[in-house]
CHARMM-style PDB file with segment names, atoms N, HN, CA, C and O in Angstrom:
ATOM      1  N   UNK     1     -24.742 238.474   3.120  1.00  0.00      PROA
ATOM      2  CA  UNK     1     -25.285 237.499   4.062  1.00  0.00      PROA
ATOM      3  C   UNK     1     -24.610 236.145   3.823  1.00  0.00      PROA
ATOM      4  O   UNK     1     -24.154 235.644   2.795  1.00  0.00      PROA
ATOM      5  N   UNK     2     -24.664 235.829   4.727  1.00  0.00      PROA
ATOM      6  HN  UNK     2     -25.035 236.236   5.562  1.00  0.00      PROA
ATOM      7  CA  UNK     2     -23.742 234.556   4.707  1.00  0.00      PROA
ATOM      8  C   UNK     2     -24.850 233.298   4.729  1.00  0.00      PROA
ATOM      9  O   UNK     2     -25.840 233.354   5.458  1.00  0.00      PROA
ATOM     10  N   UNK     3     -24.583 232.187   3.874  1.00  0.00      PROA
ATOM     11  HN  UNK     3     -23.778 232.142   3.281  1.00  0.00      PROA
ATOM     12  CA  UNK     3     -24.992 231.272   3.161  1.00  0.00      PROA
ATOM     13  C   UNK     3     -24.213 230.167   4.146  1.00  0.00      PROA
ATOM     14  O   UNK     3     -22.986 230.195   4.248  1.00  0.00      PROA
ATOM     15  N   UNK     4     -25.216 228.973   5.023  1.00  0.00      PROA
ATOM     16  HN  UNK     4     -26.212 228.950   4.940  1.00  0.00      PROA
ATOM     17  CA  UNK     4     -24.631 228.257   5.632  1.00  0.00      PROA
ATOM     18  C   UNK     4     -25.516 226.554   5.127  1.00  0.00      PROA
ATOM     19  O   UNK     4     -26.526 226.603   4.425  1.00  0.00      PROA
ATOM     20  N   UNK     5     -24.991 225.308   5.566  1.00  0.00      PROA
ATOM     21  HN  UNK     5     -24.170 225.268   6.136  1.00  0.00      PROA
ATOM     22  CA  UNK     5     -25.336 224.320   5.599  1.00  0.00      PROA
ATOM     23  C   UNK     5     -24.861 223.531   7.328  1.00  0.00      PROA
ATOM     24  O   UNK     5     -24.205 224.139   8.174  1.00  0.00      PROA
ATOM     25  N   UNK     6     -25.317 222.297   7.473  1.00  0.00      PROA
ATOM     26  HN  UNK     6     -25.849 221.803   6.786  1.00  0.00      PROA
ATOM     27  CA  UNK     6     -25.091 221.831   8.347  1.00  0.00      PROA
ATOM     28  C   UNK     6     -25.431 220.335   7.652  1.00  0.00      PROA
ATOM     29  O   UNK     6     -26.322 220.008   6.868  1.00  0.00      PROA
ATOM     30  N   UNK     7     -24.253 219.504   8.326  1.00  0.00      PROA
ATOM     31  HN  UNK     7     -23.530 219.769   8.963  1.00  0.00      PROA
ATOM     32  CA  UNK     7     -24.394 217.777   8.128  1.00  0.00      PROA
ATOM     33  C   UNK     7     -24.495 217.379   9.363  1.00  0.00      PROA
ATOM     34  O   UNK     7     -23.798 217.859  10.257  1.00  0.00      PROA
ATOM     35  N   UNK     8     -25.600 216.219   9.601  1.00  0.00      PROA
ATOM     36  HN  UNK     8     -26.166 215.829   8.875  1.00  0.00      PROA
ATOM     37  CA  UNK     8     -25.925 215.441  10.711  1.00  0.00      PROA
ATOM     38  C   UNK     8     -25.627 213.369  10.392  1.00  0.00      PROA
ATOM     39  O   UNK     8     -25.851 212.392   9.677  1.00  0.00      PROA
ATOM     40  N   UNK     9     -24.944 213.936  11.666  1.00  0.00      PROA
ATOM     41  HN  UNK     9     -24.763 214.729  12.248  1.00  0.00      PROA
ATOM     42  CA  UNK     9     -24.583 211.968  11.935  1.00  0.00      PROA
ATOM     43  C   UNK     9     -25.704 211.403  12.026  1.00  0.00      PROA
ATOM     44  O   UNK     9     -26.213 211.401  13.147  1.00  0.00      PROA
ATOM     45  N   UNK    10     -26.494 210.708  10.832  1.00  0.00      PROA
ATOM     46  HN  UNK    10     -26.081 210.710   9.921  1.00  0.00      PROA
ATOM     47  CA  UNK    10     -27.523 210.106  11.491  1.00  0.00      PROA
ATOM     48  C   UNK    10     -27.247 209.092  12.409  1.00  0.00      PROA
ATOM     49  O   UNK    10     -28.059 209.130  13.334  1.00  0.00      PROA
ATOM     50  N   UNK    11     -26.653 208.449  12.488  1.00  0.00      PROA
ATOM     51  HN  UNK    11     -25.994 208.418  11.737  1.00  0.00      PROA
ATOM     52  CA  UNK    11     -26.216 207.464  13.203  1.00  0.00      PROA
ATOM     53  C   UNK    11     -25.876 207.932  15.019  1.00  0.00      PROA
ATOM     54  O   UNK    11     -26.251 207.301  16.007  1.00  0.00      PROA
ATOM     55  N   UNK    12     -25.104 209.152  14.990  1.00  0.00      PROA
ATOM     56  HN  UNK    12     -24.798 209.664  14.188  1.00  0.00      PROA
ATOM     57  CA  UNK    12     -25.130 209.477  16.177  1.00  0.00      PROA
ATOM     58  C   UNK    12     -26.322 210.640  16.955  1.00  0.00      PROA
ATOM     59  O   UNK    12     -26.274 211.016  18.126  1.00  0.00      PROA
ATOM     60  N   UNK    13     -27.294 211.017  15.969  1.00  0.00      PROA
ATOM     61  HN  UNK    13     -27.333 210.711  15.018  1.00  0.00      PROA
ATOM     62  CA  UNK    13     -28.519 211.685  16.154  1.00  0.00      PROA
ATOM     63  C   UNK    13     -29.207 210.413  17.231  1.00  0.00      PROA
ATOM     64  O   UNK    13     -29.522 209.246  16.999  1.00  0.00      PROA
ATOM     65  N   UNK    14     -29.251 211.089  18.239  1.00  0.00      PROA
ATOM     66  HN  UNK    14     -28.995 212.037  18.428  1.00  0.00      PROA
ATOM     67  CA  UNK    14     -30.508 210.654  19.125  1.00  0.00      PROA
ATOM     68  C   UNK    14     -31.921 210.960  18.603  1.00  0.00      PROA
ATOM     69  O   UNK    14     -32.565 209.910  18.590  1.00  0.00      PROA
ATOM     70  N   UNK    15     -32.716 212.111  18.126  1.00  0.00      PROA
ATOM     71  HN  UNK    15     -32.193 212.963  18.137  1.00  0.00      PROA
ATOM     72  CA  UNK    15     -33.560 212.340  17.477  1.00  0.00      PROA
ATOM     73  C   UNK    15     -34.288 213.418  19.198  1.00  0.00      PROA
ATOM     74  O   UNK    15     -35.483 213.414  19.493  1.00  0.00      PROA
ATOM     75  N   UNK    16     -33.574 213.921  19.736  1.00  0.00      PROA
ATOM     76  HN  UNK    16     -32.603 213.923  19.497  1.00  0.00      PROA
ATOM     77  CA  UNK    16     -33.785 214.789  20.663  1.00  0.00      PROA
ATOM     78  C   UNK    16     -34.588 215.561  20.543  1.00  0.00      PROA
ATOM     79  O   UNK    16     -35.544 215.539  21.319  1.00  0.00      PROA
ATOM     80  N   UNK    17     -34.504 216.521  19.538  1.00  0.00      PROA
ATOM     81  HN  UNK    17     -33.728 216.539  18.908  1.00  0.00      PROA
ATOM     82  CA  UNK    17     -35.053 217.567  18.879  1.00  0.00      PROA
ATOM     83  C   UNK    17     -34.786 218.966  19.201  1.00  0.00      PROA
ATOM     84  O   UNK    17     -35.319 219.871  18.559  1.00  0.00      PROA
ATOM     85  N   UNK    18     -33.840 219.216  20.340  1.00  0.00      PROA
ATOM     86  HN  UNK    18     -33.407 218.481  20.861  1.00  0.00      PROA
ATOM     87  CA  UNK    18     -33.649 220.419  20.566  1.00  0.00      PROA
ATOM     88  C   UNK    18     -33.202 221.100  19.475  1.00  0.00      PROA
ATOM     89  O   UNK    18     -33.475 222.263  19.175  1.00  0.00      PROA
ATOM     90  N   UNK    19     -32.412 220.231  18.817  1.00  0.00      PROA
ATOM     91  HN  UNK    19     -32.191 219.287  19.061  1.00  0.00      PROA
ATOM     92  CA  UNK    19     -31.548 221.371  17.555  1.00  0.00      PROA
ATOM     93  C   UNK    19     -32.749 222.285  16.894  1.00  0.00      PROA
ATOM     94  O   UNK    19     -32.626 223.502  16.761  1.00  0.00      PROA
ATOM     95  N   UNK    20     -34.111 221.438  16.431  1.00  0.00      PROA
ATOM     96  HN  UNK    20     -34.211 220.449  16.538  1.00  0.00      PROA
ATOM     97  CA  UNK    20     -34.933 222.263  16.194  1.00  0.00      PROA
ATOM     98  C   UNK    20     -35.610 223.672  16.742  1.00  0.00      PROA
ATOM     99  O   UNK    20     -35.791 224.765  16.205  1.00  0.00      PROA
ATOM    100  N   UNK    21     -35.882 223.177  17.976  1.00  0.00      PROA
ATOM    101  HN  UNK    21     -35.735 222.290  18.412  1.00  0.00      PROA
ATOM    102  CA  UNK    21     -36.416 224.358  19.039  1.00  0.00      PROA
ATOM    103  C   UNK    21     -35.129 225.473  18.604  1.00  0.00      PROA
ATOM    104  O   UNK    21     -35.239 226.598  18.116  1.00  0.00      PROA
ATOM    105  N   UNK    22     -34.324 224.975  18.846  1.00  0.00      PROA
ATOM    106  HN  UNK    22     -34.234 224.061  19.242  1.00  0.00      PROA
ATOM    107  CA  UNK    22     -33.032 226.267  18.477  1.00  0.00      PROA
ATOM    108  C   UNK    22     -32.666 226.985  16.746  1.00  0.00      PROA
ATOM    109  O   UNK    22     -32.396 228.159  16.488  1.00  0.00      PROA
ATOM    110  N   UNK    23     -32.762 225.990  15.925  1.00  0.00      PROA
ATOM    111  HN  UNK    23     -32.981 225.037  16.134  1.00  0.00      PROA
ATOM    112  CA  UNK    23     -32.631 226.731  14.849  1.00  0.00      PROA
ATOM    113  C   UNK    23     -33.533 227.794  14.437  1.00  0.00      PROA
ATOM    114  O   UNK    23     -34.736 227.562  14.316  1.00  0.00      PROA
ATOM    115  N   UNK    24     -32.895 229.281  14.149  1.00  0.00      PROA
ATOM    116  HN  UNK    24     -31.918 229.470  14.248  1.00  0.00      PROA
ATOM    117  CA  UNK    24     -33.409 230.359  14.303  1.00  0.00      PROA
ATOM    118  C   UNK    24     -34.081 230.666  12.414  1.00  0.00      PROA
ATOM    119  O   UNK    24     -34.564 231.666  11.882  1.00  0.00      PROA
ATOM    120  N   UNK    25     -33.852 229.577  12.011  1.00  0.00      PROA
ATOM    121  HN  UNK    25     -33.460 228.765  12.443  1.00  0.00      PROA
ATOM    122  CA  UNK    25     -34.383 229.108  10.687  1.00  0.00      PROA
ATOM    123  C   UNK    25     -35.142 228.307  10.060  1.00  0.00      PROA
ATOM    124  O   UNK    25     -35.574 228.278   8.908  1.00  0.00      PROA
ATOM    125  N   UNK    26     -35.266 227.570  11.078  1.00  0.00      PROA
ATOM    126  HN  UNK    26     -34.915 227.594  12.013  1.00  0.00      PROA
ATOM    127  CA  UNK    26     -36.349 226.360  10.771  1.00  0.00      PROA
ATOM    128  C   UNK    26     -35.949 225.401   9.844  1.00  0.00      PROA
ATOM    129  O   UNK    26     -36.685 224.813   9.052  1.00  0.00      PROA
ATOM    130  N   UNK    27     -34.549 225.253  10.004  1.00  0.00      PROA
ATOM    131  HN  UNK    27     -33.951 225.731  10.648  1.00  0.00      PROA
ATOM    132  CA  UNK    27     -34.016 224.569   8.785  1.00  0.00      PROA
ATOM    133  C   UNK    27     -33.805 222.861   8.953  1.00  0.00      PROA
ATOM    134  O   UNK    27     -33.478 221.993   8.144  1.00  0.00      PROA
ATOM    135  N   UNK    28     -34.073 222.835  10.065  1.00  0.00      PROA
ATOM    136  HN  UNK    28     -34.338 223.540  10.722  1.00  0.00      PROA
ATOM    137  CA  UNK    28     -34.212 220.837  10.461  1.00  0.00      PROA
ATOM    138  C   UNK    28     -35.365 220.407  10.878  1.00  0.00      PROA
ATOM    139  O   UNK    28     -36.200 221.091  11.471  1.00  0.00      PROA
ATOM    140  N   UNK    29     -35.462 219.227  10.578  1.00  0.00      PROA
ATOM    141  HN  UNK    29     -34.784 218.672  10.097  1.00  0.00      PROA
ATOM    142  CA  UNK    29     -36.861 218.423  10.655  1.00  0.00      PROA
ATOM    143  C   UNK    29     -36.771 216.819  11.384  1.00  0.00      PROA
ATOM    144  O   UNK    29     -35.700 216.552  11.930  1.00  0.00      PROA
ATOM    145  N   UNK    30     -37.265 216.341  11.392  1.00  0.00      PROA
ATOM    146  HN  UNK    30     -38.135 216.558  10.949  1.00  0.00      PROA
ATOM    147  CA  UNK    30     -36.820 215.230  11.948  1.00  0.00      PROA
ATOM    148  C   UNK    30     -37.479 214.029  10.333  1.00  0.00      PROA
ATOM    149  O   UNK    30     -38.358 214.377   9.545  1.00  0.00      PROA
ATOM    150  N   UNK    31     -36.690 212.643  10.285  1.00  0.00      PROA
ATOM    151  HN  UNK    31     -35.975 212.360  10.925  1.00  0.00      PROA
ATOM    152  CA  UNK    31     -36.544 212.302   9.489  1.00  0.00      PROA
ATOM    153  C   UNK    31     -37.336 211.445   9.183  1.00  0.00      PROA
ATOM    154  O   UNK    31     -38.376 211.966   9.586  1.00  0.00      PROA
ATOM    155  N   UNK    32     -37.683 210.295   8.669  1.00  0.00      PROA
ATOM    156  HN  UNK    32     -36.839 209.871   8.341  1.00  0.00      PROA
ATOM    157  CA  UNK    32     -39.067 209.643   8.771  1.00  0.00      PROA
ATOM    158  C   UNK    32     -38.159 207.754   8.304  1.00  0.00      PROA
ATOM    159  O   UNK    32     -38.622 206.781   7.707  1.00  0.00      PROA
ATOM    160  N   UNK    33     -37.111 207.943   8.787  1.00  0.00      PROA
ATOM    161  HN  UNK    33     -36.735 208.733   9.271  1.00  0.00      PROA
ATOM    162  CA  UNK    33     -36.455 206.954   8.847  1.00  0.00      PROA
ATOM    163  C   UNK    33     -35.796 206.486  10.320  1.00  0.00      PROA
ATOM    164  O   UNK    33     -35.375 207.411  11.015  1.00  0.00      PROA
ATOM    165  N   UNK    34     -35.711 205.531  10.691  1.00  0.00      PROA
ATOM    166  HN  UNK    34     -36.054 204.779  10.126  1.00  0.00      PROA
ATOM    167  CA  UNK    34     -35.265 205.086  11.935  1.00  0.00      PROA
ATOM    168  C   UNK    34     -33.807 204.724  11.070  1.00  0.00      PROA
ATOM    169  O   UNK    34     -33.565 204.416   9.903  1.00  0.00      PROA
ATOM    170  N   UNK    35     -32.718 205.007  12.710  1.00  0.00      PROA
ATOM    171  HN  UNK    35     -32.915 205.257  13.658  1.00  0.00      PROA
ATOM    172  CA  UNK    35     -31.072 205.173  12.279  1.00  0.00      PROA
ATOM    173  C   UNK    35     -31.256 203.191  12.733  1.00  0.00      PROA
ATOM    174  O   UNK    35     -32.165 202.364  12.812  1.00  0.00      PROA
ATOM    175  N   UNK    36     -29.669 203.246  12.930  1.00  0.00      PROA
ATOM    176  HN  UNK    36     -28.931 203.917  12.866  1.00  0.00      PROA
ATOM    177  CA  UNK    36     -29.365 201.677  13.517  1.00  0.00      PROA
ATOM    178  C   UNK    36     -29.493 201.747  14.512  1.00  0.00      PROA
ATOM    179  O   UNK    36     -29.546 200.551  14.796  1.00  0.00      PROA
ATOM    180  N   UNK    37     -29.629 202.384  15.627  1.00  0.00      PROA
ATOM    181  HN  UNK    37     -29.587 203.356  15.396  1.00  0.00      PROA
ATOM    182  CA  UNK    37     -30.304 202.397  16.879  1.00  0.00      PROA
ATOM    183  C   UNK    37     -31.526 202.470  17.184  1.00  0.00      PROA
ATOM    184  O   UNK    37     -31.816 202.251  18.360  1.00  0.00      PROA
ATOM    185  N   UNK    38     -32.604 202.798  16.216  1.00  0.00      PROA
ATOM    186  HN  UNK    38     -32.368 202.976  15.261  1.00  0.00      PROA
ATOM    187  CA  UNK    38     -33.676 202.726  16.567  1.00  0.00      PROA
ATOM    188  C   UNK    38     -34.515 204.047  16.511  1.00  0.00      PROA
ATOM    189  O   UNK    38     -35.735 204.197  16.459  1.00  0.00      PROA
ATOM    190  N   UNK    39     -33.362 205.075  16.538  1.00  0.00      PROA
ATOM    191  HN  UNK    39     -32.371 204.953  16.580  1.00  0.00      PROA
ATOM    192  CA  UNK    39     -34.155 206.672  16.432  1.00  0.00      PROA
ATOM    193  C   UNK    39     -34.410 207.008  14.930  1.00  0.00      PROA
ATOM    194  O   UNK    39     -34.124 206.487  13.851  1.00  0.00      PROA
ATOM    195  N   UNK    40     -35.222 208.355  15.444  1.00  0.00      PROA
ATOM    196  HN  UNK    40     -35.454 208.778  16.320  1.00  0.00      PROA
ATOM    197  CA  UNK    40     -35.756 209.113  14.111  1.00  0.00      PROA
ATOM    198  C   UNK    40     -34.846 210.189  14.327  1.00  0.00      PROA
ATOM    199  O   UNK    40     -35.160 210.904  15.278  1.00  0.00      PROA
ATOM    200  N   UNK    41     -33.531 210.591  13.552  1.00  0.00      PROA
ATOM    201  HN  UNK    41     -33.276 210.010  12.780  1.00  0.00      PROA
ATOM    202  CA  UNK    41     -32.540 211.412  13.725  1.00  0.00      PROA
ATOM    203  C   UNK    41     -33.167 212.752  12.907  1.00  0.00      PROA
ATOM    204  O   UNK    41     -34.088 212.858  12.097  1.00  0.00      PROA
ATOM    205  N   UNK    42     -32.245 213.709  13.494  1.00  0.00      PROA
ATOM    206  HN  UNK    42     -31.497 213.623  14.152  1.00  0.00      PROA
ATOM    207  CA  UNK    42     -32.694 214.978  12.609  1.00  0.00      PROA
ATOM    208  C   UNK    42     -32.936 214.922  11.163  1.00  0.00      PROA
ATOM    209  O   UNK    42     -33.047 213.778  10.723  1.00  0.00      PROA
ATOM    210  N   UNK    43     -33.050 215.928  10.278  1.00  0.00      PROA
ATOM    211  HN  UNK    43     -32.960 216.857  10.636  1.00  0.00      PROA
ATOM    212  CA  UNK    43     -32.681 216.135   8.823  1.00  0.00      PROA
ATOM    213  C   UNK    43     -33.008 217.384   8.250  1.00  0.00      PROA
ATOM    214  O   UNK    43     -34.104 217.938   8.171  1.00  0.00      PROA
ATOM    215  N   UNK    44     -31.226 217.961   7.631  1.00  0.00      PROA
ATOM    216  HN  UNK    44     -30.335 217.511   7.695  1.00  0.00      PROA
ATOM    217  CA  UNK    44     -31.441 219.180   7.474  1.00  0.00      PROA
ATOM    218  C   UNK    44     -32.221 219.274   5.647  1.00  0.00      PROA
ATOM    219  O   UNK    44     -32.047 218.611   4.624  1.00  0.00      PROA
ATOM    220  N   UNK    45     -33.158 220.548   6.036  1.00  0.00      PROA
ATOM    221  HN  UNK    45     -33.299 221.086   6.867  1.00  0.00      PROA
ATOM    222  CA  UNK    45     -33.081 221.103   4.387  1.00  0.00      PROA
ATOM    223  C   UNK    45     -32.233 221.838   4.117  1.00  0.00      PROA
ATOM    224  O   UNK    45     -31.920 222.855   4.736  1.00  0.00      PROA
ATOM    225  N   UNK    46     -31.528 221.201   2.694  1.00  0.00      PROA
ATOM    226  HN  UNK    46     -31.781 220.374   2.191  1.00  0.00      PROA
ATOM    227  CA  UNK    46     -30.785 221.772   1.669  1.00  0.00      PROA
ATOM    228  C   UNK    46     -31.744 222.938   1.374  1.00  0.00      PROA
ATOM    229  O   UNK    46     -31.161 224.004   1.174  1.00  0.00      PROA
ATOM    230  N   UNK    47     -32.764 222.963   1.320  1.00  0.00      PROA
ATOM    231  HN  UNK    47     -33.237 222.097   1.482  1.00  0.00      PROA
ATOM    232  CA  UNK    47     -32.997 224.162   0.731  1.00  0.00      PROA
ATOM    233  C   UNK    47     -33.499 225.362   1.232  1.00  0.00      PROA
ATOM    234  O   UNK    47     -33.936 226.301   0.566  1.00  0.00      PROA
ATOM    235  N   UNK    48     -33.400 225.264   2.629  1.00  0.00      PROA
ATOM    236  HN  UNK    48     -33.045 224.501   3.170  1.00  0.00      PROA
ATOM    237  CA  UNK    48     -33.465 226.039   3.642  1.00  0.00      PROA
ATOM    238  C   UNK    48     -32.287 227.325   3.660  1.00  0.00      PROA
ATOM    239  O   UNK    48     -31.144 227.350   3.203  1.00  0.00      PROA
ATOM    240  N   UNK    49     -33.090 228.372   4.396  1.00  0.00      PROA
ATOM    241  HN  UNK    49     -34.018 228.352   4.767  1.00  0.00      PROA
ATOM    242  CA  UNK    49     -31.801 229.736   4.604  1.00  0.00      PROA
ATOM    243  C   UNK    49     -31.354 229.509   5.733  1.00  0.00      PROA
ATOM    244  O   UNK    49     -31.468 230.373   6.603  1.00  0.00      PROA
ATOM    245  N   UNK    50     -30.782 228.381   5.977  1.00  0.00      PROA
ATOM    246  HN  UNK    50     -30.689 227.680   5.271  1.00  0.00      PROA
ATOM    247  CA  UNK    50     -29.333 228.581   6.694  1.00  0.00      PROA
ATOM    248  C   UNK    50     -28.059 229.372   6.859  1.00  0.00      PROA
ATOM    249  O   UNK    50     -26.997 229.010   6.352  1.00  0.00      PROA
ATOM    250  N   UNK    51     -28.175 230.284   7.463  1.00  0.00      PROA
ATOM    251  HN  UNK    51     -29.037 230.579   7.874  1.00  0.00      PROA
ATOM    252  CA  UNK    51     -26.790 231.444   8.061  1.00  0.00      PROA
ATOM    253  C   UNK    51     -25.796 230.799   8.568  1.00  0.00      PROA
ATOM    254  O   UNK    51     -24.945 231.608   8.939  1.00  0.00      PROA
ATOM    255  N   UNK    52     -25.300 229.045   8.888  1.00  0.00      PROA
ATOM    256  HN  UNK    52     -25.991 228.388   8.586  1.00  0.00      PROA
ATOM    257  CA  UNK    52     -24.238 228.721   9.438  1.00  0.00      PROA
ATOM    258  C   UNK    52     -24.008 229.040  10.865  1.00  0.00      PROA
ATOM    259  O   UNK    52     -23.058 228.652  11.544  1.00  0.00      PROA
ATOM    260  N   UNK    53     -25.053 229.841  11.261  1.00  0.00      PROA
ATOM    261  HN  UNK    53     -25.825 230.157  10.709  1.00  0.00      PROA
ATOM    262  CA  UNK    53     -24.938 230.529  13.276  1.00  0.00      PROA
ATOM    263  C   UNK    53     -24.431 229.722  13.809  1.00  0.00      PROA
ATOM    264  O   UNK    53     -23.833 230.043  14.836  1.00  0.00      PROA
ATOM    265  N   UNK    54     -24.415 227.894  13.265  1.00  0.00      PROA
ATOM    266  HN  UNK    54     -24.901 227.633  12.431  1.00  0.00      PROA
ATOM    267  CA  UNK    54     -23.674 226.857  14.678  1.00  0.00      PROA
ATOM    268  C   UNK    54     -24.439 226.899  16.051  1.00  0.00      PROA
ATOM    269  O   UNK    54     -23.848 226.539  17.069  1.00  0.00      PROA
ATOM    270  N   UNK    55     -25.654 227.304  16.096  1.00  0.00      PROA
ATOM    271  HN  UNK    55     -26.135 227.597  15.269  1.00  0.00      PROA
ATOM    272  CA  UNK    55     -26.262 227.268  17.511  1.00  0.00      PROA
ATOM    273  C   UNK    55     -26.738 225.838  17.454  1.00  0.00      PROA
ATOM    274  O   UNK    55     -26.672 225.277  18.548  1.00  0.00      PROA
ATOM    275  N   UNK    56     -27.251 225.023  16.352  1.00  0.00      PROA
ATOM    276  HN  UNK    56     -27.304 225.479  15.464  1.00  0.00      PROA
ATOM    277  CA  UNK    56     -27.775 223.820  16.550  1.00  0.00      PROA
ATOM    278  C   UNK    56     -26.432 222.556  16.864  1.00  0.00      PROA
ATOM    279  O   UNK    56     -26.437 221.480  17.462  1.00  0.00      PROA
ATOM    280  N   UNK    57     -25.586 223.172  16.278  1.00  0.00      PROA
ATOM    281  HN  UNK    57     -25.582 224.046  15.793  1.00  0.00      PROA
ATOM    282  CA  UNK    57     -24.405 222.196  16.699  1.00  0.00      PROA
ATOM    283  C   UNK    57     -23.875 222.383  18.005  1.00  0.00      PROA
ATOM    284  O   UNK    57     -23.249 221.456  18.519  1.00  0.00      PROA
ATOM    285  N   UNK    58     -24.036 223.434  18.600  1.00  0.00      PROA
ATOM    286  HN  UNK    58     -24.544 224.187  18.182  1.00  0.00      PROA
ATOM    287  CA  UNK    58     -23.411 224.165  20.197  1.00  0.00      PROA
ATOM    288  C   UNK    58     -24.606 223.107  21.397  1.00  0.00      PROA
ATOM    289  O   UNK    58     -24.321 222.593  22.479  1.00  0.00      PROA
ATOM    290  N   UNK    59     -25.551 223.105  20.857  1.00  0.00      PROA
ATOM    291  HN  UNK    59     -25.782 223.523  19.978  1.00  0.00      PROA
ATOM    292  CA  UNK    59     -27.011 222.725  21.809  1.00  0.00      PROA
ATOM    293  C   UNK    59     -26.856 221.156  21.565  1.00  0.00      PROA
ATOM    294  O   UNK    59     -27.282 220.569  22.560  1.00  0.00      PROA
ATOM    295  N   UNK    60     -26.361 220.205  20.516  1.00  0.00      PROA
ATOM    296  HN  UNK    60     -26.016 220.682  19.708  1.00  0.00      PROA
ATOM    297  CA  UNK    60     -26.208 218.997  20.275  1.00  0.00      PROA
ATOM    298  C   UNK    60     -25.853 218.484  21.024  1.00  0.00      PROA
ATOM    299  O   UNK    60     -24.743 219.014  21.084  1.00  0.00      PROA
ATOM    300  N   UNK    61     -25.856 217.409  22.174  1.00  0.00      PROA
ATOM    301  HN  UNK    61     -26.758 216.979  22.125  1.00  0.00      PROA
ATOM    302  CA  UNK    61     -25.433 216.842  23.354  1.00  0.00      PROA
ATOM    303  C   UNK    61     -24.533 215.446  22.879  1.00  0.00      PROA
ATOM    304  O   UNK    61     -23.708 214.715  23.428  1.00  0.00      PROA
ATOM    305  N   UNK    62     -25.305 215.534  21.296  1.00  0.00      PROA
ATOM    306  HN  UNK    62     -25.974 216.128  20.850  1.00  0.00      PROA
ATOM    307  CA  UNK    62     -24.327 213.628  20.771  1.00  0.00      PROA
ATOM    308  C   UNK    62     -23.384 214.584  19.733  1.00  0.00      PROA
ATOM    309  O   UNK    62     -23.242 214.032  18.642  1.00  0.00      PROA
ATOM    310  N   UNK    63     -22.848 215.631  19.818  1.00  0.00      PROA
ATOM    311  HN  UNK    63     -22.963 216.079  20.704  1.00  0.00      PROA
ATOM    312  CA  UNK    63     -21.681 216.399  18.788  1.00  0.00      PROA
ATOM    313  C   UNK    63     -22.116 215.405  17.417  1.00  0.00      PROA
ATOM    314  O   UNK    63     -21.381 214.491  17.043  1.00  0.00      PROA
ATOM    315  N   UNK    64     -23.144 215.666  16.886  1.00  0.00      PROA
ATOM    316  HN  UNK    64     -23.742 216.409  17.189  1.00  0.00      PROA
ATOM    317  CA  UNK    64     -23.878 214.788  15.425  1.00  0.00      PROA
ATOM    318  C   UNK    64     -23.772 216.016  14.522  1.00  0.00      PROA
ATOM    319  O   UNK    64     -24.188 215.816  13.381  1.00  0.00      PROA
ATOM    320  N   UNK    65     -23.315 217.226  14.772  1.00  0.00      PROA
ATOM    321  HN  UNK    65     -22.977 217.388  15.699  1.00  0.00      PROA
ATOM    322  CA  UNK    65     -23.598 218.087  13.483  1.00  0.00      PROA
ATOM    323  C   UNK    65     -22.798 219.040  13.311  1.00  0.00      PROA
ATOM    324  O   UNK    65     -22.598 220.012  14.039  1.00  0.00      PROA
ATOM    325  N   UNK    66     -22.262 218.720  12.185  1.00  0.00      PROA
ATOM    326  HN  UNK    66     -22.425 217.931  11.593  1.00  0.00      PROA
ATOM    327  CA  UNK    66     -20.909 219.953  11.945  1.00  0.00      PROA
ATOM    328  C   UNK    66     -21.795 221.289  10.938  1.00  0.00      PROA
ATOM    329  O   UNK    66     -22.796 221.205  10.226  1.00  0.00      PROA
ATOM    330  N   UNK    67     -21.057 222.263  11.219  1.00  0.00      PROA
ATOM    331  HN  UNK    67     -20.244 222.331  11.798  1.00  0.00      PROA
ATOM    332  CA  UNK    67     -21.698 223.159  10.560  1.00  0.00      PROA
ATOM    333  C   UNK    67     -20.510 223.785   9.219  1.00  0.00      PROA
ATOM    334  O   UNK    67     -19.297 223.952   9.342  1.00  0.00      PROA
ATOM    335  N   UNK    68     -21.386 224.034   7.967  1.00  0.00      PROA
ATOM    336  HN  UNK    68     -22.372 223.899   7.866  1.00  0.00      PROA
ATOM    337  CA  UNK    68     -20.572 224.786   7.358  1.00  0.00      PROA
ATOM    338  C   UNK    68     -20.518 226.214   6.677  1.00  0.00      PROA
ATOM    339  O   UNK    68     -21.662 226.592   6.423  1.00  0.00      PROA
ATOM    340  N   UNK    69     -19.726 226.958   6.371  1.00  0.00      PROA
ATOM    341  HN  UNK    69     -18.797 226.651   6.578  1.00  0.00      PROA
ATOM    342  CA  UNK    69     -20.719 228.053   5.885  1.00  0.00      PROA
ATOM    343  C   UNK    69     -19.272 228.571   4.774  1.00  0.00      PROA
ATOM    344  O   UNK    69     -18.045 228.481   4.751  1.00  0.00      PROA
ATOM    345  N   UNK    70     -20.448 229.159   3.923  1.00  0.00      PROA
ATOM    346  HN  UNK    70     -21.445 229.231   3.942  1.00  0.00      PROA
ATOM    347  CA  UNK    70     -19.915 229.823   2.194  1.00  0.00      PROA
ATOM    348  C   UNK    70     -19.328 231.378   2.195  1.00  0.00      PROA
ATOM    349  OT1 UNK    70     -18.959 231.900   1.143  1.00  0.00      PROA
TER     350      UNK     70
END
């Protein structure tokens, strides 16, 4: 099984939330910090089972999240 992570721009996170509705892992949350614009941007858990699928980065409308996988 493949072992994935994902990094988010906070800065370019709108704080949308779709990535959530879509992760098939439950592996993002939203953050409890406001960015320099004013939003509450995503935030992934590290310690979450992330598979790397890239569906939350495909659904991202501000391209804020690269995906990586092991």
């Amino acid at each position: 099984m493949t072992k994935g992570s994902i990094m988010i721009d906070q800065e370019l996170c709108k704080g949308c939330r779709i990535c959530f509705h879509f992760c098939p892992k439950g592996s993002i949350s939203q953050s409890e910090k406001l960015n320099a614009n004013g939003y509450l941007p995503a935030l992934f858990d590290n310690n979450s089972e992330c598979s790397g699928c890239g569906i939350c980065a495909i659904v991202c409308s501000e391209v804020a999240i690269e995906v990586y996988r092991e």
